[in-house]
Backbone bond lengths (Angstrom), bond angles and torsions (degrees), N, CA, C in turn:
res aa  C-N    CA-C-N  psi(-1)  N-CA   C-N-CA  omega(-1)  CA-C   N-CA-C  phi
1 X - - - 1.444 - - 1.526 109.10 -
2 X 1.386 117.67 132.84 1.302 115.44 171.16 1.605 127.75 -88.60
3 X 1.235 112.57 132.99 1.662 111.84 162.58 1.077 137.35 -47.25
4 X 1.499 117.64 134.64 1.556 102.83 -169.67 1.603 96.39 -82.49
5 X 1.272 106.58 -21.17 1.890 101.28 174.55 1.217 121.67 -48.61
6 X 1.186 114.32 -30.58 1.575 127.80 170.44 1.383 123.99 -61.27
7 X 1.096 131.79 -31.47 1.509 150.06 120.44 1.232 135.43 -39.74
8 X 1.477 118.88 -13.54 1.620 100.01 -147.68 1.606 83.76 -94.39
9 X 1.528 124.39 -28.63 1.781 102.15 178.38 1.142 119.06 -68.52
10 X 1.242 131.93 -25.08 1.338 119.87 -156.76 1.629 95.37 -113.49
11 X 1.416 121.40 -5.49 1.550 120.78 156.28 1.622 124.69 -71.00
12 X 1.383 96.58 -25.88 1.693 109.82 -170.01 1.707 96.09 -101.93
13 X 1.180 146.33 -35.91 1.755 139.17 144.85 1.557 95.59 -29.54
14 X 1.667 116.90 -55.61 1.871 90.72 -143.68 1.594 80.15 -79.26
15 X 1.517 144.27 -39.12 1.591 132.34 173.17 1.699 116.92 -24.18
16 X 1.321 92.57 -66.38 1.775 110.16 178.20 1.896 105.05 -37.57
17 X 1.429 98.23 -49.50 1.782 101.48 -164.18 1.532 96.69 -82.69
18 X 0.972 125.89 14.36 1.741 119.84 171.65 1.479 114.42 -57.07
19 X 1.141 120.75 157.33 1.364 130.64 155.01 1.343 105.47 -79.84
20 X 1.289 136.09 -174.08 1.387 148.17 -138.17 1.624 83.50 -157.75
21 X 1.050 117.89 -40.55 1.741 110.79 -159.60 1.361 85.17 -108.59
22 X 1.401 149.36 -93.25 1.448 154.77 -87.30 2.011 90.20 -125.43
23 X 1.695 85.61 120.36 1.956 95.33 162.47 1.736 113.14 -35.51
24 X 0.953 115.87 134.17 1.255 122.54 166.96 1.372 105.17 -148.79
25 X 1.428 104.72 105.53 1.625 129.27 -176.71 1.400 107.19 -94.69
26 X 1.689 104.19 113.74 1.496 105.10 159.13 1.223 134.88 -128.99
27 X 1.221 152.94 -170.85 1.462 113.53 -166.44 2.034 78.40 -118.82
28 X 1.574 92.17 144.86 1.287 122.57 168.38 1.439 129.35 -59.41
29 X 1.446 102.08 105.58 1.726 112.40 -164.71 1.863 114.60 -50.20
30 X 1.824 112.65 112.81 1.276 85.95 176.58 1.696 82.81 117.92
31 X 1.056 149.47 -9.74 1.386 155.19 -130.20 1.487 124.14 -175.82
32 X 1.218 121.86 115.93 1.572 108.18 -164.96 1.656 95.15 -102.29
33 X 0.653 113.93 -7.98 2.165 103.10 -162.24 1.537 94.49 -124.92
34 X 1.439 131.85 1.93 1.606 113.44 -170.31 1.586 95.77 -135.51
35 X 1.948 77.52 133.12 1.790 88.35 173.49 1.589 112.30 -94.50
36 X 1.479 122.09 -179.17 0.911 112.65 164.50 1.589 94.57 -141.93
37 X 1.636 125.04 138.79 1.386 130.67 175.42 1.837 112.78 -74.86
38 X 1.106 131.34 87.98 1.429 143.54 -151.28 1.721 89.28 -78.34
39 X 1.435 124.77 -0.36 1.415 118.33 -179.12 1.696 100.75 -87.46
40 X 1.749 107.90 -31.84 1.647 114.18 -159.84 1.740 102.54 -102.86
41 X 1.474 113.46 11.86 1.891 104.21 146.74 1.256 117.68 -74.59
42 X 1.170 91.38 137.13 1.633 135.02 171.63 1.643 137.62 -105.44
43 X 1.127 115.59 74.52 1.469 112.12 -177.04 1.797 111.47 -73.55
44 X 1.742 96.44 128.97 1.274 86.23 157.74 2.309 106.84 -168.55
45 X 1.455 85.68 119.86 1.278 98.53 -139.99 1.330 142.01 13.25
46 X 1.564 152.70 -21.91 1.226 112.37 157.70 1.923 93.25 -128.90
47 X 1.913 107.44 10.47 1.505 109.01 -162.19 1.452 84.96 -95.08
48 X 1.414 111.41 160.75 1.780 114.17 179.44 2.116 72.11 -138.57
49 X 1.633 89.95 146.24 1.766 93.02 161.07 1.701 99.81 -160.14
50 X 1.444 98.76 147.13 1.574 99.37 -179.16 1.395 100.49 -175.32
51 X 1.028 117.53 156.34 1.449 130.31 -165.25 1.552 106.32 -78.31
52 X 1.597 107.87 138.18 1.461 105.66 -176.74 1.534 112.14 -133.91
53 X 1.320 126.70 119.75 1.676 135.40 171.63 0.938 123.54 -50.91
54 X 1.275 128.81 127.17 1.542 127.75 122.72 1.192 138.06 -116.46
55 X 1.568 129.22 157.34 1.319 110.38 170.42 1.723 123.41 -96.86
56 X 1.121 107.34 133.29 1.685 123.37 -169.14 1.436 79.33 90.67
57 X 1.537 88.28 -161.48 1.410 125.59 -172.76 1.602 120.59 -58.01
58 X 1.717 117.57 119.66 1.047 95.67 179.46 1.287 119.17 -117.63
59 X 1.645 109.21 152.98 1.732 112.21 -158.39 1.529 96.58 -61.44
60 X 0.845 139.54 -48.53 2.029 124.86 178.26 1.639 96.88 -23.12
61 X 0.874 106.32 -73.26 1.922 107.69 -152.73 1.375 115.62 -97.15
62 X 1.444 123.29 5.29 1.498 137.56 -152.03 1.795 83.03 -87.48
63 X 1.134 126.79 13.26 1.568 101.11 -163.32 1.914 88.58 -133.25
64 X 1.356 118.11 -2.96 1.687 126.88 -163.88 1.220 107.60 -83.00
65 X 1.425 130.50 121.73 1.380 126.17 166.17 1.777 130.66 -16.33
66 X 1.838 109.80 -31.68 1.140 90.40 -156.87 1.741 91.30 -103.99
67 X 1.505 107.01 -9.70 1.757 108.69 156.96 1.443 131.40 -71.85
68 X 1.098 94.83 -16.50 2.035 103.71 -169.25 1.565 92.48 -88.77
69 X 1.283 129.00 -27.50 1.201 125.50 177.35 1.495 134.62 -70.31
70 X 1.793 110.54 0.74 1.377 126.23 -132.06 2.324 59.35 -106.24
71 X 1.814 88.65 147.70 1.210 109.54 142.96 1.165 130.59 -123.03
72 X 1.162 120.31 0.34 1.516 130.64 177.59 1.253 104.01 -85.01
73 X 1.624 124.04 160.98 1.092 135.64 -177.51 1.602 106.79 -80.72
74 X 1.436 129.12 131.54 1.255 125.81 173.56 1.351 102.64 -95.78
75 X 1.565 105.63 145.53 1.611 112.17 -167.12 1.886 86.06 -120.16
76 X 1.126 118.68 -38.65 1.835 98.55 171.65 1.901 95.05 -146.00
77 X 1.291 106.81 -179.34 1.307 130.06 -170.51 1.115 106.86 -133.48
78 X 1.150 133.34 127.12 2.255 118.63 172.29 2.053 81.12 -132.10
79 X 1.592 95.81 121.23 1.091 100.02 174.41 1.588 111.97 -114.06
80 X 1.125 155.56 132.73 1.417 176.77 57.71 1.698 93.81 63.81
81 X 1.244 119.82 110.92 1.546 101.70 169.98 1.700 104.16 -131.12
82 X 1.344 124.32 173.15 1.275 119.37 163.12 1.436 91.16 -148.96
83 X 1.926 82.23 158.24 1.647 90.82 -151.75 1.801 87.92 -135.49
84 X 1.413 108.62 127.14 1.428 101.55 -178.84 1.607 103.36 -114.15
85 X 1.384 105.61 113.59 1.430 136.90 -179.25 1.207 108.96 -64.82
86 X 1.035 126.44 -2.25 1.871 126.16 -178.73 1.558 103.21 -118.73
87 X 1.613 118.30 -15.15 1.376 107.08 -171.78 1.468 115.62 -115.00
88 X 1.601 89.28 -10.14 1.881 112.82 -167.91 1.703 99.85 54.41
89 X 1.104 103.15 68.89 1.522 106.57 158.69 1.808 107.76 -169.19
90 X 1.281 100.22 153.31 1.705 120.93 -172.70 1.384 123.87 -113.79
91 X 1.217 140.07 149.65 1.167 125.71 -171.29 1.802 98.99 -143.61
92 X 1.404 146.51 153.73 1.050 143.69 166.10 1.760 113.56 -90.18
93 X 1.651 96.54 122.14 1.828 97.42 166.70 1.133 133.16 -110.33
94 X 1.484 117.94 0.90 1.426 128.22 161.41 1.467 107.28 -151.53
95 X 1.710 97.96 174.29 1.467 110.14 163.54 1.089 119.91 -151.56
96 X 1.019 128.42 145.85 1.740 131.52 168.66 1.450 121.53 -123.65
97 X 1.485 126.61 111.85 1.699 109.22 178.95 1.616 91.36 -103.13
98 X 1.457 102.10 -170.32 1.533 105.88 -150.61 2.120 90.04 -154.95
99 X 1.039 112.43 151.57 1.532 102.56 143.72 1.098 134.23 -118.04
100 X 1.436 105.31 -161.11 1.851 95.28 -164.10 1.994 108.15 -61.74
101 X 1.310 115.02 -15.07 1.707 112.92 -170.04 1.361 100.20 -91.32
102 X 1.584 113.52 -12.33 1.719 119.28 -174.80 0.766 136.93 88.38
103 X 1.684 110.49 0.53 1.664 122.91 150.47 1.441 127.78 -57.64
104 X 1.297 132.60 130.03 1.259 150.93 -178.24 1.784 97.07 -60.63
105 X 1.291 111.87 117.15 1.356 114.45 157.57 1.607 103.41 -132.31
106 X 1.140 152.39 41.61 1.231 151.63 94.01 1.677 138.03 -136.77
107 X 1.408 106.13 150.04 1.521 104.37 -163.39 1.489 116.59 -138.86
108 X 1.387 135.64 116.68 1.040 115.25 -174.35 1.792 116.77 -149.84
109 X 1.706 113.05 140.53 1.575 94.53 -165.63 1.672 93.75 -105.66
110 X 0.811 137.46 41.78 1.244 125.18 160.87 1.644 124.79 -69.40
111 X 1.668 109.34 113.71 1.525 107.49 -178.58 1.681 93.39 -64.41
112 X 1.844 107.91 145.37 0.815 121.41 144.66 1.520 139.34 -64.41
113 X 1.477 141.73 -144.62 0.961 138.91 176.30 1.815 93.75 -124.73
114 X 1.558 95.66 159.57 1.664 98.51 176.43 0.973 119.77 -84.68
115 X 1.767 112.25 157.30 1.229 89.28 -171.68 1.641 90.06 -158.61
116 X 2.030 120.00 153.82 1.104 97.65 -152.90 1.463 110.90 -85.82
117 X 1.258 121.69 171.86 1.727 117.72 174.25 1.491 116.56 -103.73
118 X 1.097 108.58 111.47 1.710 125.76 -177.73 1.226 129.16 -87.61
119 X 1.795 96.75 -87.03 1.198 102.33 -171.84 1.676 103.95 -144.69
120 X 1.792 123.43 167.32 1.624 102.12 177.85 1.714 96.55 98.93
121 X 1.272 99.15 -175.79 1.147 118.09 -170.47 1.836 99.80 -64.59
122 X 0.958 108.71 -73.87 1.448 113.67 178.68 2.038 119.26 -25.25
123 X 1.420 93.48 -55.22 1.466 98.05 173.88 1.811 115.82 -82.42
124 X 0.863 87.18 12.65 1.982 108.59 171.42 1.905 97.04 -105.08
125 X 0.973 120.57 -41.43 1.205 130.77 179.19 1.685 125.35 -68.04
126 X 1.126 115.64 -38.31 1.138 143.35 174.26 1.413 110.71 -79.20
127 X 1.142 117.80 -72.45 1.856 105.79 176.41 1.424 101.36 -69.55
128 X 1.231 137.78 -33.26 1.690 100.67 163.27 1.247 124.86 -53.31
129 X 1.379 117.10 -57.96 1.452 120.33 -171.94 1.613 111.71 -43.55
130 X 1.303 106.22 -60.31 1.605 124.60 -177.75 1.553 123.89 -51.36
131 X 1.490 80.60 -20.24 1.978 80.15 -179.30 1.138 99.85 -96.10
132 X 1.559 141.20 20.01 1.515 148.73 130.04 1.087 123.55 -29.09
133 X 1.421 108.59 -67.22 1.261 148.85 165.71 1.679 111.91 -40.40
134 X 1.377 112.84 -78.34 1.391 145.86 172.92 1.869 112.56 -27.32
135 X 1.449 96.90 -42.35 1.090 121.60 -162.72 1.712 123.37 -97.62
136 X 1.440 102.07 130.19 1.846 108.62 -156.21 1.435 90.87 -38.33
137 X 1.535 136.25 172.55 1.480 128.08 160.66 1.337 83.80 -111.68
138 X 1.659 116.45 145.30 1.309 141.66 143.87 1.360 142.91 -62.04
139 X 1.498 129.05 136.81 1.599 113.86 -168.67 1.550 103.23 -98.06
């Protein structure tokens, strides 16, 4: 199993080099199938939140009324998460699926419920994000 410590410098450099405006999708250290947009982190004291990829369907929202309803094929998911670094647990605040041409055919801001972060993609998600947080900030 790999460390997310092993990541966390050269995850928190490519954070620093973000744009402020423009998606910048990278895939999440620790994680083979999930991006994270390093433009849509958010620090704010111990919560980190930023939008996170997948392609097709992703298990966060695959179970929500306004996804179970989808008949179209979803070609990605960018889900909105916040991640509370003091409690080790995450909760989802948006979603967007997309299809394969990249039109939005579903969208929804309903916060989920919390929930704790373990193991899997999610707990790959969480100690990256958090060691944002964790971590001296630089001038």
């Amino acid at each position: 199993m790999r460390s997310p410590a092993k990541f966390g410098a050269a995850f928190l450099l490519a954070c620093a080099a973000a744009s402020a405006t423009a998606a910048q999708w990278r895939t999440l250290p620790g994680t083979a199938d999930v991006d994270v947009d390093l433009a849509s982190i958010r620090l704010e004291r111990a919560r980190v939140t930023a939008w996170l990829r997948w392609w097709g369907r992703s298990p966060l929202v695959s179970e929500t009324p306004v996804f179970a309803a989808l008949r179209s094929r979803v070609y990605k998911t960018a889900v909105q998460v916040e991640f509370d670094c003091a409690a080790r647990h995450w909760r989802t605040l948006a979603f967007s699926a997309t299809d394969s041409s990249g039109l939005p055919i579903a969208m929804d801001s309903t916060p989920g419920p919390r929930i704790a972060a373990v193991d899997g993609d999610m707990g790959w998600a969480y100690d990256s994000l958090c060691e944002i947080v964790r971590a001296p900030h630089r001038k």
